[in-house]
N, C-alpha and C positions, 0 to 999 in steps of 0.2 A: 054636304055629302057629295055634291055632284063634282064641286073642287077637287077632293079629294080622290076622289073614281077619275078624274082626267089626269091628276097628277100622278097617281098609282098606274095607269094607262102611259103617262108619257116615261115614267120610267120605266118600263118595262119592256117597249119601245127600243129606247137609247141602251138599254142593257143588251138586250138582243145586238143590236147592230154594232154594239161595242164587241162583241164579243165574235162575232164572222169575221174572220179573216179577211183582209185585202186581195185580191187575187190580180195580180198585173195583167194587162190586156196584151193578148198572142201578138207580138211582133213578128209573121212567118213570111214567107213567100206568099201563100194566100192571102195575107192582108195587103201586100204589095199589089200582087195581081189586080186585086178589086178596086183598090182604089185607084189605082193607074188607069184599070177601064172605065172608072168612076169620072175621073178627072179627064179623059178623051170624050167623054158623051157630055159632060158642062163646056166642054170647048167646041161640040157640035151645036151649041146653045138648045140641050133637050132638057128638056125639064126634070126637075130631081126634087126628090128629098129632103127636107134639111137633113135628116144622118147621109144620105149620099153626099152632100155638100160637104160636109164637117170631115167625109172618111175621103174624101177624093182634095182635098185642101190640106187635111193631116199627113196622107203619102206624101205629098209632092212635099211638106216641108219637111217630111226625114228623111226622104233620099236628097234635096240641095240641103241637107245641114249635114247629112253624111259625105256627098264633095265637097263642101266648103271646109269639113273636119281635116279631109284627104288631102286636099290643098294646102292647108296649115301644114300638116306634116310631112310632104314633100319640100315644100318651102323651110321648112326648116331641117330637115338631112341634108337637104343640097347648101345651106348656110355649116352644116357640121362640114359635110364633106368638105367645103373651101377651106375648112379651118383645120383638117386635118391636114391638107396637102400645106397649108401653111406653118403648120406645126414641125412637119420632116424637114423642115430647111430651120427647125432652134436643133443644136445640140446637145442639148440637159433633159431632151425627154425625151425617153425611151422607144425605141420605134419599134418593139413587138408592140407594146401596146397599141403605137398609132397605128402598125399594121391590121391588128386585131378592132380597132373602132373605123377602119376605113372598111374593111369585110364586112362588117356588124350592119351598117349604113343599108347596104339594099337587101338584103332580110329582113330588115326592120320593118323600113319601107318600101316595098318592094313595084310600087310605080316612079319611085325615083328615075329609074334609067328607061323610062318608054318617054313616048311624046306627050306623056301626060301633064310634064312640067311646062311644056311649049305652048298645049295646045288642050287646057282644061276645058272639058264641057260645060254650057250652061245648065241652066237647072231643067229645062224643054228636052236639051238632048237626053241630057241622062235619065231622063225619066223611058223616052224611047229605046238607051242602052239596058236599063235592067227590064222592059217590059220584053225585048228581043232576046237577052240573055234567059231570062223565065219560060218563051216559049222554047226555047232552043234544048235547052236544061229544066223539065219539068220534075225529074226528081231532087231539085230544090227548091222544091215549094215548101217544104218540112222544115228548111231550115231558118236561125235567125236573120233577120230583114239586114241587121248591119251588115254582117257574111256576107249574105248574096248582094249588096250592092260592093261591097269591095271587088267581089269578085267577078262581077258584070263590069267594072271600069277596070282590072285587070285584063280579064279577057278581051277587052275592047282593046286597052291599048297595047297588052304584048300578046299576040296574035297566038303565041303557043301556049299559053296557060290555059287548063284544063279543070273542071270543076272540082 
């Protein structure tokens, strides 16, 4: 009987928990915030948390995997872009098109033409670029974490870009 009361218990259990929904953890501005300040006070060597540790170790590896993403695809627009300008000197293909994928290029990627190709951040700096971008711009704290960091190494590197 008492088997049977645990077994009836553990299904009932695993039904429950099958049946709640997944809910994804908030990626906003505020989780950036926190853990930014999370990860300056474990580099003042103050004493934490393990969840402070986990949430100040978790920032900093999505914003350097969100520059390392951004470096990838700068690095490769400026690999299209040579290959377009190499393309205008074949004469079998058509150059509205190439005109219209050479436009396309910084739209797409729109740190292509800043110093961001020269002169990418580490993952220390960029962590102090979006923590200055956030305090600067508080009404993106609502927004998704990948957005505001785009757009904190945006505005970092072309100086007129606006949130």
């Amino acid at each position: 009987m008492r088997a049977l009361a645990a077994i009836l218990t553990c299904l009932t259990y695993s039904a429950a928990t099958w049946g709640s929904p997944w809910l994804p953890p908030v990626r906003d501005g505020v989780w950036l915030q926190n853990g930014i300040h999370q990860q300056q006070r474990w580099n003042a060597h103050e004493t934490l948390s393990d969840k402070d540790i986990n949430d100040a170790t978790l920032v900093t590896s999505y914003v350097c995997g969100v520059v390392d993403f951004e470096k990838e695809l700068v690095q490769r627009a400026a690999q299209l872009s040579d290959a377009l300008q190499e393309g205008k000197k074949k004469k079998h293909l058509d150059p509205r098109m190439l005109e219209g994928m050479t436009q396309a290029v910084p739209i797409l990627v729109p740190l292509l033409k800043s110093d961001f190709t020269t002169d990418a951040p580490s993952c220390d700096k960029a962590l102090v670029i979006v923590r200055d971008y956030l305090a600067k711009y508080p009404e993106m704290l609502d927004k998704n974490a990948d957005a505001i960091v785009e757009k904190a190494l945006l505005a970092n590197y072309n100086q007129s870009a606006d949130p």
